[in-house]
C-alpha positions as CSV (number, residue, x, y, z in Angstrom):
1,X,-68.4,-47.5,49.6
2,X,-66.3,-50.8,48.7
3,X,-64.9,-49.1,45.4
4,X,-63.5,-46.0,48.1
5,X,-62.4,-48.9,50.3
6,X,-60.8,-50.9,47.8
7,X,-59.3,-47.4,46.8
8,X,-58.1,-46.5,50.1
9,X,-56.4,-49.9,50.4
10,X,-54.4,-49.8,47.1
11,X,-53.2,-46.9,48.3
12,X,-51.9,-48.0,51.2
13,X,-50.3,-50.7,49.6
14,X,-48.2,-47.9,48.0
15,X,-47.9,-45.7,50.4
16,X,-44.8,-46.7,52.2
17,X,-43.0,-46.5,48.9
18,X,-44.1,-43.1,48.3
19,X,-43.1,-41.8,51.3
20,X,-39.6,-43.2,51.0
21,X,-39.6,-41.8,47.3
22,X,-41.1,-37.9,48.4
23,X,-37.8,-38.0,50.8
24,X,-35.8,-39.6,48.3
25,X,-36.3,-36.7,45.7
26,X,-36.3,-33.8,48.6
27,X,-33.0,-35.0,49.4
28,X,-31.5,-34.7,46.0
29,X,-33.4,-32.0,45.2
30,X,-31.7,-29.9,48.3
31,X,-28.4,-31.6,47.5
32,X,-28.4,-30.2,43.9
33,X,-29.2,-26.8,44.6
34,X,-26.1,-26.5,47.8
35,X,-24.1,-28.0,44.5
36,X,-25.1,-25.1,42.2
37,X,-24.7,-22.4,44.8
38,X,-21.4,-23.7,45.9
39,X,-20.2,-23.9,41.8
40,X,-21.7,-20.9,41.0
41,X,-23.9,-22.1,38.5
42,X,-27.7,-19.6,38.1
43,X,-30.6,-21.8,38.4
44,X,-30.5,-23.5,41.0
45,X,-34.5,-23.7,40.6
46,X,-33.9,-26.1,38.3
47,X,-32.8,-29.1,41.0
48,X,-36.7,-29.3,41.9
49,X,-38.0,-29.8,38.3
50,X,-37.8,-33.1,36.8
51,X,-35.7,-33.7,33.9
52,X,-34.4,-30.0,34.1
53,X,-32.4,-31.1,37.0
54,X,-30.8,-33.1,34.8
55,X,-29.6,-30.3,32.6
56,X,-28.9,-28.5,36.0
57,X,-26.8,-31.3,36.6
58,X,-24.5,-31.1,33.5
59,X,-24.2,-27.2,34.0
60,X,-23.1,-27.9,37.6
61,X,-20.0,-30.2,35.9
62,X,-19.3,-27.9,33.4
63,X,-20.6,-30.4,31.0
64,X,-22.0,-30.3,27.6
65,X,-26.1,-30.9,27.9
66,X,-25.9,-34.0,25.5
67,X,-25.0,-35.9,29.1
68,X,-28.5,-35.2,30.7
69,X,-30.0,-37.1,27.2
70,X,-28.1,-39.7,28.0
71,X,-29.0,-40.0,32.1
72,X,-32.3,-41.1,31.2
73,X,-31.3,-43.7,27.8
74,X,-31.1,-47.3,29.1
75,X,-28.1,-48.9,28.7
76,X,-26.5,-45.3,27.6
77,X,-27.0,-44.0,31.0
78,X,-24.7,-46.6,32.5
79,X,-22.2,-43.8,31.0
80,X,-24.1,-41.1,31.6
81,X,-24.6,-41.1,35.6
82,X,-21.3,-41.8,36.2
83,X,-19.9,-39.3,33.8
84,X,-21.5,-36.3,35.2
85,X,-21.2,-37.4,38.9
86,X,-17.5,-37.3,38.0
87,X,-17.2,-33.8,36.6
88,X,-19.4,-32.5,39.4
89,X,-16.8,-34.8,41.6
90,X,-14.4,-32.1,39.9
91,X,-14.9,-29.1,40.1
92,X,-15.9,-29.6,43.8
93,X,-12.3,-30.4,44.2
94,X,-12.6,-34.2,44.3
95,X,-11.6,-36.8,42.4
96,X,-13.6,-37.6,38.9
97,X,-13.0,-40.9,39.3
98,X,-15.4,-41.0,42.9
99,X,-18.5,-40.7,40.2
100,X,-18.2,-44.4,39.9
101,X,-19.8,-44.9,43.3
102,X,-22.7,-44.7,41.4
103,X,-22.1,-47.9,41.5
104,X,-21.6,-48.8,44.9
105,X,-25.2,-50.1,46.8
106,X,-25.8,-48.0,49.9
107,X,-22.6,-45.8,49.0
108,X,-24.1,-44.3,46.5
109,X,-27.0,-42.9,48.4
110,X,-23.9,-40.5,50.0
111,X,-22.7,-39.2,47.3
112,X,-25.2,-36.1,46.7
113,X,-24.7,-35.0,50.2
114,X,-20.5,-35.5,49.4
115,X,-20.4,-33.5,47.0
116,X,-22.1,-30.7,48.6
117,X,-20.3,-30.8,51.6
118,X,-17.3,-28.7,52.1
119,X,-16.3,-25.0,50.7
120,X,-17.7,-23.5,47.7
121,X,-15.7,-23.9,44.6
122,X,-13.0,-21.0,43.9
123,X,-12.7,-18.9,40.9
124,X,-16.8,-17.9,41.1
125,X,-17.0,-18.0,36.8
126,X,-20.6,-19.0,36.3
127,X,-21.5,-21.8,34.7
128,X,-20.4,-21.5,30.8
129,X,-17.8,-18.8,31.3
130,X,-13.9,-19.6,30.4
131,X,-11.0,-17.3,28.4
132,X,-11.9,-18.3,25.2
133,X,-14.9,-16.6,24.9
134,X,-13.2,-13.5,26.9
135,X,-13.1,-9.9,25.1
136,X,-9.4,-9.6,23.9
137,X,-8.8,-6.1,25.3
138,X,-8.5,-2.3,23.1
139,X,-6.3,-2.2,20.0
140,X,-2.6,-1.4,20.5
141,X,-2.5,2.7,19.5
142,X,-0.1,4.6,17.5
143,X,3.8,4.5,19.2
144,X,6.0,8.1,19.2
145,X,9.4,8.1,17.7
146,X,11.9,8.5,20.1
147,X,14.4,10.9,18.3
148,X,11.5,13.3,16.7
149,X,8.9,12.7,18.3
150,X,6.7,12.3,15.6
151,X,3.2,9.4,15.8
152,X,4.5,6.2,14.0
153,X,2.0,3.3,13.1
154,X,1.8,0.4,15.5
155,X,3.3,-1.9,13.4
156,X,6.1,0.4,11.9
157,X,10.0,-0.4,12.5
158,X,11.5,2.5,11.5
159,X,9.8,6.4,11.6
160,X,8.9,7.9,8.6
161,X,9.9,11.7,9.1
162,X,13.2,10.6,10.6
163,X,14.2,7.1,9.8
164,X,14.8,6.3,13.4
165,X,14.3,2.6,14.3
166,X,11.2,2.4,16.2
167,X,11.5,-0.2,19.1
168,X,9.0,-3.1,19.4
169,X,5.8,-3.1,21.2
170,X,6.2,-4.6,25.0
171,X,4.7,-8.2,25.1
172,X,1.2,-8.5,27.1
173,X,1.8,-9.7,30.4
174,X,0.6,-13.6,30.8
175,X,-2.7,-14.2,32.2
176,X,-3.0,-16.2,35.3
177,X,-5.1,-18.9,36.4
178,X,-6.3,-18.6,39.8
179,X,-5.1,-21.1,42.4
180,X,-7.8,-24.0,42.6
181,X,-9.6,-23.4,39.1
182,X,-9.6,-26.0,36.6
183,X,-8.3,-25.2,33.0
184,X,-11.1,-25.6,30.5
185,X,-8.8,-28.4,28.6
186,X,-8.9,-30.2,32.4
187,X,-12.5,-30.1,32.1
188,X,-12.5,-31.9,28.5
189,X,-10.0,-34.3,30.0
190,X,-11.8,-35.5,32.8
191,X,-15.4,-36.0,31.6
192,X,-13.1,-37.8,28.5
193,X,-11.4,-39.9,30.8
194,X,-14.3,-41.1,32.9
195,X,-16.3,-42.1,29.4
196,X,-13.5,-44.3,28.6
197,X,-13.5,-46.1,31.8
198,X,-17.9,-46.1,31.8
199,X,-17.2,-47.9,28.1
200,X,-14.7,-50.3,29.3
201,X,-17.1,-51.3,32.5
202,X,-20.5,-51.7,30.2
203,X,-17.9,-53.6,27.4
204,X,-16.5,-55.7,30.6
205,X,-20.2,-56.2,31.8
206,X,-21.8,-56.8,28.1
207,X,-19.0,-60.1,27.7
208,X,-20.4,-61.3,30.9
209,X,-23.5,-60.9,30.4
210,X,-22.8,-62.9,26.8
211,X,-21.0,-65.4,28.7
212,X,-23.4,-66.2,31.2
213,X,-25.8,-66.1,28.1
214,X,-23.9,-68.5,26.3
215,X,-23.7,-70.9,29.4
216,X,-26.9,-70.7,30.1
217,X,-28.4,-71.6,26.5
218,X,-25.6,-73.6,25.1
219,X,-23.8,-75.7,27.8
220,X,-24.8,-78.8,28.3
221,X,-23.3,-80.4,31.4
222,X,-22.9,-83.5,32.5
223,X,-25.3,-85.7,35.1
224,X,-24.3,-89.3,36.2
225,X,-27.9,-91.0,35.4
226,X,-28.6,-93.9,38.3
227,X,-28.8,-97.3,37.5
228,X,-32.7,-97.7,37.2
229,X,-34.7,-100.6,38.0
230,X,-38.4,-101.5,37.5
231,X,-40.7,-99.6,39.7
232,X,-43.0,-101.4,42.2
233,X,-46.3,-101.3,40.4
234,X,-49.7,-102.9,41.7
235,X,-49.9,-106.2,39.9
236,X,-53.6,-104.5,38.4
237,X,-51.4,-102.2,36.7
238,X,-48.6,-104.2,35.4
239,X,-50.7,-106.9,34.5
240,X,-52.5,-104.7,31.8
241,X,-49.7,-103.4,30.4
242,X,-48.2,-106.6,29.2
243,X,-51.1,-106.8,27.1
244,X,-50.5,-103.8,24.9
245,X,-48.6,-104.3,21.1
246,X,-45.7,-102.7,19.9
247,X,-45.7,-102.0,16.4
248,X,-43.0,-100.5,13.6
249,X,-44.7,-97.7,12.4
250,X,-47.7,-96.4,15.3
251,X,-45.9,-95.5,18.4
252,X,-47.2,-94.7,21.6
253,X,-47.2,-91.1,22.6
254,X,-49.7,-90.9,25.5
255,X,-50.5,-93.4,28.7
256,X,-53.4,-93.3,31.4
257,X,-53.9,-96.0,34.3
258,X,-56.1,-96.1,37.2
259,X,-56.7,-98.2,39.7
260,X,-60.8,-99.1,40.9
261,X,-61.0,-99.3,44.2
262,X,-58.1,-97.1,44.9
263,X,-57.8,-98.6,48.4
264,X,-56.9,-102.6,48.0
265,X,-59.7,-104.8,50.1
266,X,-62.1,-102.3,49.8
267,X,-65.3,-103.4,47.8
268,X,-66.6,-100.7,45.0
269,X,-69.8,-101.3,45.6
270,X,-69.6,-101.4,49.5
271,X,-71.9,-98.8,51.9
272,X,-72.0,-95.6,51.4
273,X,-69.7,-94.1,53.6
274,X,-66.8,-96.5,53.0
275,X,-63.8,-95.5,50.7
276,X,-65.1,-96.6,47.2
277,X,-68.1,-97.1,48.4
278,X,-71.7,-95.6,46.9
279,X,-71.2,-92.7,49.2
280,X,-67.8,-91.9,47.9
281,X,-67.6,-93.0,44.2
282,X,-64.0,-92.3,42.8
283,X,-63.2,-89.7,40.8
284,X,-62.4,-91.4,37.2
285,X,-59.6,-89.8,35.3
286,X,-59.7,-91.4,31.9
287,X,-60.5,-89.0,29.3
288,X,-64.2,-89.7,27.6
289,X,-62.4,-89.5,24.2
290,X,-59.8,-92.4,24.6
291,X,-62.8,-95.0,25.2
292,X,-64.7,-96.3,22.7
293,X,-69.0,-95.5,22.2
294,X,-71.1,-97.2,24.4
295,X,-67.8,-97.0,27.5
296,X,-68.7,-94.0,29.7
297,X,-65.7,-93.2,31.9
298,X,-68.0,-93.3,35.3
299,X,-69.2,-97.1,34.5
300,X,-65.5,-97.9,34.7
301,X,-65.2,-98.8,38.5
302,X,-68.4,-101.3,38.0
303,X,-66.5,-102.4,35.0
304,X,-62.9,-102.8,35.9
305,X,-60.2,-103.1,39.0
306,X,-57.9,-101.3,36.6
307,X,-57.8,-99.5,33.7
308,X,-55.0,-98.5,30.9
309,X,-55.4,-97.0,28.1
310,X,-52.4,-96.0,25.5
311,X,-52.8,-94.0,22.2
312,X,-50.7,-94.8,19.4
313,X,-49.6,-92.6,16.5
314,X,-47.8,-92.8,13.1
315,X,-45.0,-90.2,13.5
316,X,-44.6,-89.9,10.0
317,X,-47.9,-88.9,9.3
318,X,-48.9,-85.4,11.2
319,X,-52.3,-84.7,11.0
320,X,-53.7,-88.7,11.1
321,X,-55.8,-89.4,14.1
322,X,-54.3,-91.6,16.6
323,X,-55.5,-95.3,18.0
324,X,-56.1,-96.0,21.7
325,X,-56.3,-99.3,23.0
326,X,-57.2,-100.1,26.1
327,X,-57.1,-103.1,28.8
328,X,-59.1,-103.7,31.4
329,X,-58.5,-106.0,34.1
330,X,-62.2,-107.8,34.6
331,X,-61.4,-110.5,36.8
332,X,-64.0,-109.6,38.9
333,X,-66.7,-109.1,36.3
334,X,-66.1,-112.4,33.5
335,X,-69.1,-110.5,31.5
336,X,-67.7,-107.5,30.7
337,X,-66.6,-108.5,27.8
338,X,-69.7,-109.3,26.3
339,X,-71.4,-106.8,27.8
340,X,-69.2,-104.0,26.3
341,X,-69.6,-105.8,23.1
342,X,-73.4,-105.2,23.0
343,X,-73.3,-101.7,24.3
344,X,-70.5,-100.4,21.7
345,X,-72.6,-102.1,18.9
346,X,-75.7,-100.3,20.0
347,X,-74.0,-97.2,20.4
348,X,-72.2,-97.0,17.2
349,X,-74.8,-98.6,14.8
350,X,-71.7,-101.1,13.9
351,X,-71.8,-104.2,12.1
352,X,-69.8,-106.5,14.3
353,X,-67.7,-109.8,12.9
354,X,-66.2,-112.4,15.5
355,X,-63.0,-114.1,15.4
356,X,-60.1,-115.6,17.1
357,X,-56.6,-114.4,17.4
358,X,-53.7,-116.2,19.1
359,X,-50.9,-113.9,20.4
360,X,-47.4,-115.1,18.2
361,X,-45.6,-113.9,21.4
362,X,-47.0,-115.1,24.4
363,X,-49.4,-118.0,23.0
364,X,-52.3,-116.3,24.8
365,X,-56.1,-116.9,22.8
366,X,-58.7,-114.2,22.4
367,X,-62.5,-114.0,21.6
368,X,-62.5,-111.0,19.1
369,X,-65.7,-108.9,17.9
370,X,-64.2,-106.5,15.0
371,X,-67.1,-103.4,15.0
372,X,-67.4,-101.1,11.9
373,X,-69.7,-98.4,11.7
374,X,-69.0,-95.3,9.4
375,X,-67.7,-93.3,11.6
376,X,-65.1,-95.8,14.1
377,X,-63.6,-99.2,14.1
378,X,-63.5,-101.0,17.2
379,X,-62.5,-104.3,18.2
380,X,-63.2,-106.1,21.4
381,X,-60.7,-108.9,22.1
382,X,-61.5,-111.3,25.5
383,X,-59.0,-113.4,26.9
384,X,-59.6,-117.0,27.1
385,X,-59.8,-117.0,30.8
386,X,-61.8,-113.9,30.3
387,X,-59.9,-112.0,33.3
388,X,-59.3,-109.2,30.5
389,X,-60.3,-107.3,27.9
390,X,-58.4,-105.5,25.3
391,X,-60.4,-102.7,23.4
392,X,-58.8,-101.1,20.1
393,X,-60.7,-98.1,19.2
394,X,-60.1,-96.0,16.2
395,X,-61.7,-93.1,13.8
396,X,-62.7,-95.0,10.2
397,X,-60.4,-93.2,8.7
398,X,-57.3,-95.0,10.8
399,X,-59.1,-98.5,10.3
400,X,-55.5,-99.6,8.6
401,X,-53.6,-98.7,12.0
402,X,-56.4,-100.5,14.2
403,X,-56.2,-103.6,12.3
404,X,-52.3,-103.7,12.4
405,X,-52.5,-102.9,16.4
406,X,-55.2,-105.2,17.1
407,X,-52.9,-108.2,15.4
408,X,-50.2,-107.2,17.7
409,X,-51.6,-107.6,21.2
410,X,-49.3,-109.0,23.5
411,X,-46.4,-109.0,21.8
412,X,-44.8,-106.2,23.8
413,X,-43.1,-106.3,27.1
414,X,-45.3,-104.4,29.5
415,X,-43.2,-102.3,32.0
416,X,-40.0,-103.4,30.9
417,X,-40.6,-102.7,27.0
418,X,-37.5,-100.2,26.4
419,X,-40.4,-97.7,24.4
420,X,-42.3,-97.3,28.4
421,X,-39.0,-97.6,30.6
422,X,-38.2,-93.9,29.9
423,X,-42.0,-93.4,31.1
424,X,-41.9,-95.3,34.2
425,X,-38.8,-96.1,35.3
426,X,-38.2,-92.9,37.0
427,X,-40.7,-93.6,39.3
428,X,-39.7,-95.4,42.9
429,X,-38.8,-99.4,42.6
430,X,-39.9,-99.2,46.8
431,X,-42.5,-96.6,47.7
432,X,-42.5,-95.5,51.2
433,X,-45.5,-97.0,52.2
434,X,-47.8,-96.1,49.5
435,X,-48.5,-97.6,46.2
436,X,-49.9,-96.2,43.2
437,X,-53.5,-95.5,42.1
438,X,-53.5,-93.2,39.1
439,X,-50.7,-93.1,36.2
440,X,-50.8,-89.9,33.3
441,X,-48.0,-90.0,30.8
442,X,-48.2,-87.2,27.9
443,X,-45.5,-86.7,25.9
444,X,-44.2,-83.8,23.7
445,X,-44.4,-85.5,20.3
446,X,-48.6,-86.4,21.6
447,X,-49.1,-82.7,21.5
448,X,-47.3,-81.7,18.7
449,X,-49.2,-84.6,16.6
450,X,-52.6,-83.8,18.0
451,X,-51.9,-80.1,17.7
452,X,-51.5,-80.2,14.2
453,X,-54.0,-82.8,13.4
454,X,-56.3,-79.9,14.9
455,X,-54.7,-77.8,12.5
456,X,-55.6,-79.4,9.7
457,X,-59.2,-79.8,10.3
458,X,-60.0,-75.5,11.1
459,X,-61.3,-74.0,8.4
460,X,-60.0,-70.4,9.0
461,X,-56.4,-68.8,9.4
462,X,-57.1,-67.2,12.0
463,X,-57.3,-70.3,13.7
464,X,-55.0,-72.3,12.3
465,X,-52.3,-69.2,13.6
466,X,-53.7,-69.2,16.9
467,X,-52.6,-73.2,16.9
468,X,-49.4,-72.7,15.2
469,X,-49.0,-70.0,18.1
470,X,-49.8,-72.6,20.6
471,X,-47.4,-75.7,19.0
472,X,-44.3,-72.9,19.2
473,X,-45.5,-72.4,22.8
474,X,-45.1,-75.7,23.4
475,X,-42.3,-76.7,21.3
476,X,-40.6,-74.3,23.8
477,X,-41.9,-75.2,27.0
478,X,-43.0,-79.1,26.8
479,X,-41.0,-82.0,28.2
480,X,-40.3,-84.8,26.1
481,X,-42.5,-86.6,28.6
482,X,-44.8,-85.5,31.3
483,X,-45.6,-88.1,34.3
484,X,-48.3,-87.5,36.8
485,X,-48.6,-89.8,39.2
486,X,-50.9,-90.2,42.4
487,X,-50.3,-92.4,45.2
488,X,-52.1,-93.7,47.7
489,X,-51.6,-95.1,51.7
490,X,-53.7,-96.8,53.5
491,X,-55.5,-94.4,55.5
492,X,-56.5,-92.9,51.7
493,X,-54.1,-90.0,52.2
494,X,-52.8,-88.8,48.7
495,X,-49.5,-87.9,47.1
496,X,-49.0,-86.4,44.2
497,X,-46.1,-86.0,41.6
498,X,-45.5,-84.4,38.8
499,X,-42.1,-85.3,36.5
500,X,-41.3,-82.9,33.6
501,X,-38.7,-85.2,31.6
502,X,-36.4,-82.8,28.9
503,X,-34.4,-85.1,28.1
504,X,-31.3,-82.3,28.5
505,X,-29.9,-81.3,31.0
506,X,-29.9,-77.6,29.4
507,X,-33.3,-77.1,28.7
508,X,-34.1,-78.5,32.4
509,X,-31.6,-75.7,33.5
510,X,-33.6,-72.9,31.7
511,X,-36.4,-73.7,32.8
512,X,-35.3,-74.4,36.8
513,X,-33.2,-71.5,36.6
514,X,-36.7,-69.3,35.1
515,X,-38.8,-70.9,37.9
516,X,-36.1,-69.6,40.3
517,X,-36.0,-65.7,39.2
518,X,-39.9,-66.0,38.9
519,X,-41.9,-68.1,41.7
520,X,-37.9,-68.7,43.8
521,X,-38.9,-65.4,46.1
522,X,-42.1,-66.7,47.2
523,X,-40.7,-69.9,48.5
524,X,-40.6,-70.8,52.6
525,X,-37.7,-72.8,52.5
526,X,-34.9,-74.4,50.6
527,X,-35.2,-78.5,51.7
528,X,-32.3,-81.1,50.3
529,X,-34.0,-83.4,47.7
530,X,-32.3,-86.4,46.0
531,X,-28.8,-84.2,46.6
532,X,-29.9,-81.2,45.7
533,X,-31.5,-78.0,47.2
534,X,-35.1,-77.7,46.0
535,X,-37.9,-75.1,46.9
536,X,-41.0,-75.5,49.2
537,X,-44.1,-73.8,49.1
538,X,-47.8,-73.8,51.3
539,X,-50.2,-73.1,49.0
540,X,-54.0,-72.9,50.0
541,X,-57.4,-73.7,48.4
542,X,-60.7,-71.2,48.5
543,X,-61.5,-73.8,51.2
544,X,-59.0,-73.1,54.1
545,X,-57.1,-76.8,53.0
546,X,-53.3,-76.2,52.7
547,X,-51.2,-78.2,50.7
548,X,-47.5,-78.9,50.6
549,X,-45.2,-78.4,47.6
550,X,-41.2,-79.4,47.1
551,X,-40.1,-78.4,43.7
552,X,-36.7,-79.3,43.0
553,X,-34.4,-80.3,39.5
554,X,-32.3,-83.4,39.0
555,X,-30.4,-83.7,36.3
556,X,-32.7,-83.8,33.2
557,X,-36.2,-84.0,35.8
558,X,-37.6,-80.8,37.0
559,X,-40.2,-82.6,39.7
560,X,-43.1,-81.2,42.1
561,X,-44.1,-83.5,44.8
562,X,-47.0,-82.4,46.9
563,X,-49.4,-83.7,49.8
564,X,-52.8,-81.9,51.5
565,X,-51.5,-81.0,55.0
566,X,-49.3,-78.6,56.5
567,X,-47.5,-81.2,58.6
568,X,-46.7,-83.1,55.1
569,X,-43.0,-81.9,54.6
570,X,-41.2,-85.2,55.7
571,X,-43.9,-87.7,54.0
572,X,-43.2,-85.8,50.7
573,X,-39.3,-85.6,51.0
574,X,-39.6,-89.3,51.7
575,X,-41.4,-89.9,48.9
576,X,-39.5,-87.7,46.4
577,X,-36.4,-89.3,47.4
578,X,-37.6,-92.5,46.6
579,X,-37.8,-91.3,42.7
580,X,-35.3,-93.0,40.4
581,X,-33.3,-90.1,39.0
C-alpha cells in the first residue's frame, strides 16, 4: 500500500508537466500535418511519429533530409531549427528569414500555427518534384523538303534527292513557371542563406560565451580591502594566544579556542539546570587528537576557562606529522598543571625530565616536565604564577619540531602576530552585543599537508588514488583559510559564522557565482550585507527548529551567518555587518 502511494504521488508530481507536454505535441503534431496538406507534400502521417516528423518536416521545406539529423544534434541544431523553419517559412509564401523566431521566447510557440495559417501553396508539385527530373518530351521526326517533297533527316540542311535548302527546325516554346512557385535554385538559396546567418549567430554567441568564460576564470578585479583593526576578543582567549611560539621553519596551519563556561559569571560546576551547570554540560569542540594522552576533551571545562590549541607544520616537508601546542588558562584550578603532568605520564608510559625555561621574549619563567615515551613527546610547561599551562604534544618521530617549539613559547605576538591577523582580523573589533565562545581556523595548506601525510602511510593504490582524488577536490574548492566562529549573548542565544577566505577575488567569484546558479533559486530573499546583496534562507531541523541563514560575498570572503529562530534576520545582519571585510 505505501509503495502504490508513494507511486501515485510521484506521479502527481509529474503530472502537470505531462499534461502541458501531451498538448504541447498534439498541437505541433496537427500544425505539421495542415503544413503538409497545404504544400502538397504525401505523408502527412508522419507529423504524429517522433523523429519521422522531423523528416516530414524537411520534405515540407523542400529540404534535403540531412536537416532533420541535425534538429536533434546539440549545438548543430541551433542551425538546424532555424533552417528548416525558414524554408517551410518559404514555400508558404513567407519570409525565410521568420524561422529565426525560433528564437524568440513565447513568439516561438506561434510559429507552427503561422505557418499553417492562410491558403495552400500554389503550383501543387509534391514534395521532391521539379523540371530537372522532368521527361524531355518525343524525339524531333523526320522534316519534308519543301520543293520535292521528299523525308529529309532532322538534322539535314539541304535535301538529298533535290538539293533544296532545308529550313531549320522551330525552336521549343519556353516553359513557364507558374505565378507564386519558387524556382528550385530559390530553394537552394534560401535554406543557403539562412545557414549563413544560423553560423554567424552560434559564431556571435560561441565569442560570448568565451568572453564571459574568460571573465569569469581569468579576471581578477579589484576590492578596496578596509583598514582592519584587532577584533574584541574575551581576555580568556587572547590571553592564551600570547603564549604560543613562532618559529622559522613549523608554521601554523590550524587554530581551535573555546571558552568554559561559555556564559561569563556562570560557575561550571553550578546546579544542574543552570547554563554550564551539571545539568547542561557544554559541548566541547576540541578534537581528541590535538590533546595529548591522559587530556580527554570532556575533562576540559573542570580543567580550564579556555582552551587553544594550534598545530604546527614544516611546509617543506609533506608527509611529516604536525605539532600541536596548546594553552590553557588555569587560573581557576593552580593544580592543573601537575595534575596533567601525572595523568599524561601514566597514560603514555613516559619517562618524564623537569626543567626550567625562561621566555627570551617576554621574561616570563616556566616549570617544564619534558615526557618521552616511544610513541609521543610531550612537554608540560607551568607558568610561574601557574595561571597557565602550555602543552606541546608531538608523535616521536617529530620530537626535533617539539623541542624547537617548546623553546619558543612566548615569543610570538598573540592576536596581533602578522601569521594570525589574516585569521582573525576579519572578525568584528565591536560585536553587537555578543562575544565569542568558540574559535575554528583550518586552512588550505592544513589539509593539503595532512592529506598527504595520509597518503603516505596507505598501503594500497587504490587508496592512495582515492586521496589524491580528494586533495584535487580540495585543491579546487578549499579557501586559503576557513574561520568558524560561534558567539554567544547573554541570554545563551547563539550565532554562528562561517568565513571561507580565497585570498582572490576570482576564485571567490566562481564560487559565489556557482552557489548562485545552484542553491540562488531556493533563496526567500535578497538582504544588503556589508554593501552588497546577499541571499537568505530558513532552513529546518528533523525537530520543527528553524534556523536563519544570510550568505553573501565580499570581496575575497564568501560568508554564512546564521541564528536558530525565524525572527533572527536583523540580529544576524547586525552581526554580519560588524565583520571586518
Amino acid at each position: 500500500m505505501g509503495q502504490n502511494a508513494n507511486g501515485f504521488d510521484l506521479l502527481s508530481s509529474f503530472l502537470p508537466a505531462l499534461i502541458i507536454g501531451g498538448i504541447g505535441y498534439v498541437y505541433m503534431a496537427v500544425c505539421l500535418m495542415i503544413i503538409a496538406r497545404k504544400t502538397h507534400t504525401p505523408n502527412g502521417w508522419m507529423a504524429w511519429i517522433p523523429l519521422l516528423n522531423l523528416f516530414l518536416m524537411c520534405q515540407c521545406g523542400r529540404c534535403s533530409p540531412a536537416w532533420a539529423i541535425g534538429m536533434i544534434i546539440p549545438c548543430l541544431n541551433i542551425i538546424a531549427v532555424p533552417v528548416v523553419f525558414g524554408a517551410i517559412a518559404r514555400v508558404r509564401g513567407h519570409s525565410p528569414w521568420l524561422g529565426l523566431l525560433v528564437f524568440v521566447p513565447v513568439i516561438n510557440l506561434f510559429l507552427p500555427a503561422i505557418l499553417a495559417a492562410g491558403e495552400p501553396s500554389p503550383g501543387g508539385a509534391p514534395a521532391g518534384a521539379g523540371t530537372a527530373g522532368a521527361p524531355a518530351g518525343p524525339p524531333p521526326g523526320p522534316r519534308p523538303c519543301p520543293k520535292c517533297g521528299a523525308a529529309a533527316a532532322p538534322d539535314a540542311a539541304f535535301c538529298g534527292e533535290c538539293g533544296q535548302a532545308i529550313p531549320a527546325a522551330p525552336a521549343a516554346p519556353p516553359t513557364s513557371t507558374p505565378a507564386g512557385a519558387a524556382a528550385p535554385a530559390a530553394a537552394g538559396s534560401g535554406c543557403g542563406m539562412i545557414a549563413l546567418v544560423g553560423v554567424v549567430l552560434v559564431g556571435a554567441l560561441m565569442l560570448g560565451l568565451c568572453g564571459v568564460g574568460a571573465y569569469f576564470l581569468l579576471y581578477e578585479g579589484s576590492y578596496d580591502k578596509p583598514v582592519q583593526q584587532q577584533p574584541d576578543l574575551p581576555p580568556r582567549l587572547a590571553g592564551t594566544m600570547e603564549e604560543l611560539p613562532m618559529d622559522d621553519q613549523m608554521i601554523p596551519t590550524q587554530l581551535a579556542s573555546q571558552s568554559f563556561p561559555e556564559v561569563p559569571g556562570v560557575d561550571p560546576g553550578g546546579q544542574p539546570g543552570e547554563p554550564g551547570g551539571a545539568g547542561q554540560q557544554p559541548q566541547v569542540n576540541i578534537p581528541a587528537e590535538r590533546l595529548p594522552p591522559g587530556l580527554p576533551p570532556e575533562r576540559l571545562p573542570q580543567i580550564t576557562i579556555n582552551i587553544t590549541v594550534v598545530t604546527y607544520r614544516q611546509p617543506d616537508a609533506p608527509g611529516q606529522p604536525g605539532v600541536n601546542v596548546a594553552v590553557l588558562d588555569t587560573s581557576r584550578n593552580r593544580s592543573a598543571g601537575r595534575d596533567l603532568t601525572r595523568d599524561i605520564v601514566q597514560a603514555t608510559g613516559g619517562t618524564p625530565r623537569n626543567m626550567r625555561y625562561t621566555s627570551p621574549g617576554t621574561g616570563q619563567r616556566y616549570d617544564v616536565t619534558r615526557i618521552e615515551s616511544p610513541e609521543v613527546v610531550v612537554y608540560v610547561m607551568v607558568s610561574a604564577p601557574q595561571d597557565r599551562v602550555v602543552m606541546v604534544y608531538a608523535p616521536l618521530a617529530q620530537a626535533a619540531g617539539a623541542d624547537r617549539l617548546a623553546n619558543r613559547v612566548g615569543n610570538g605576538g598573540g592576536v596581533a602576530d602578522p601569521q594570525f591577523v589574516p585569521w582573525m582580523w576579519v572578525l568584528p573589533a565591536r560585536p553587537p552585543g555578543v562575544w565569542l565562545v568558540d574559535l575554528q581556523v583550518i586552512t588550505r595548506q592544513e589539509v593539503l599537508l595532512a592529506g598527504q601525510d595520509a597518503r603516505s602511510q596507505v598501503q594500497s593504490d587504490e587508496e592512495a588514488a582515492t586521496i589524491n582524488q580528494l586533495l584535487a577536490l580540495v585543491d579546487v574548492l578549499m579557501p586559503e583559510r576557513l574561520i568558524i566562529a560561534r558567539y554567544i549573548n547573554a541570554a545563551g542565544l547563539e550565532w554562528n559564522v562561517a568565513v571561507c577566505d580565497y585570498d582572490s577575488l576570482r576564485k571567490a567569484r566562481q564560487i559565489w557565482w556557482t552557489a548562485l546558479w545552484t542553491v540562488g533559486t531556493a533563496a526567500e530573499s535578497r538582504p544588503q550585507v556589508q554593501g552588497v546583496s546577499g541571499l537568505q534562507f530558513t532552513i529546518t531541523d528533523g525537530a520543527g527548529q528553524a534556523e536563519q541563514l544570510v550568505a553573501f560575498r565580499k570581496g575575497p570572503y564568501v560568508t554564512i551567518v546564521g541564528k536558530t529562530g525565524r525572527d533572527s534576520l536583523q540580529s544576524i545582519l547586525a552581526l554580519a555587518n560588524a565583520l571586518q571585510m
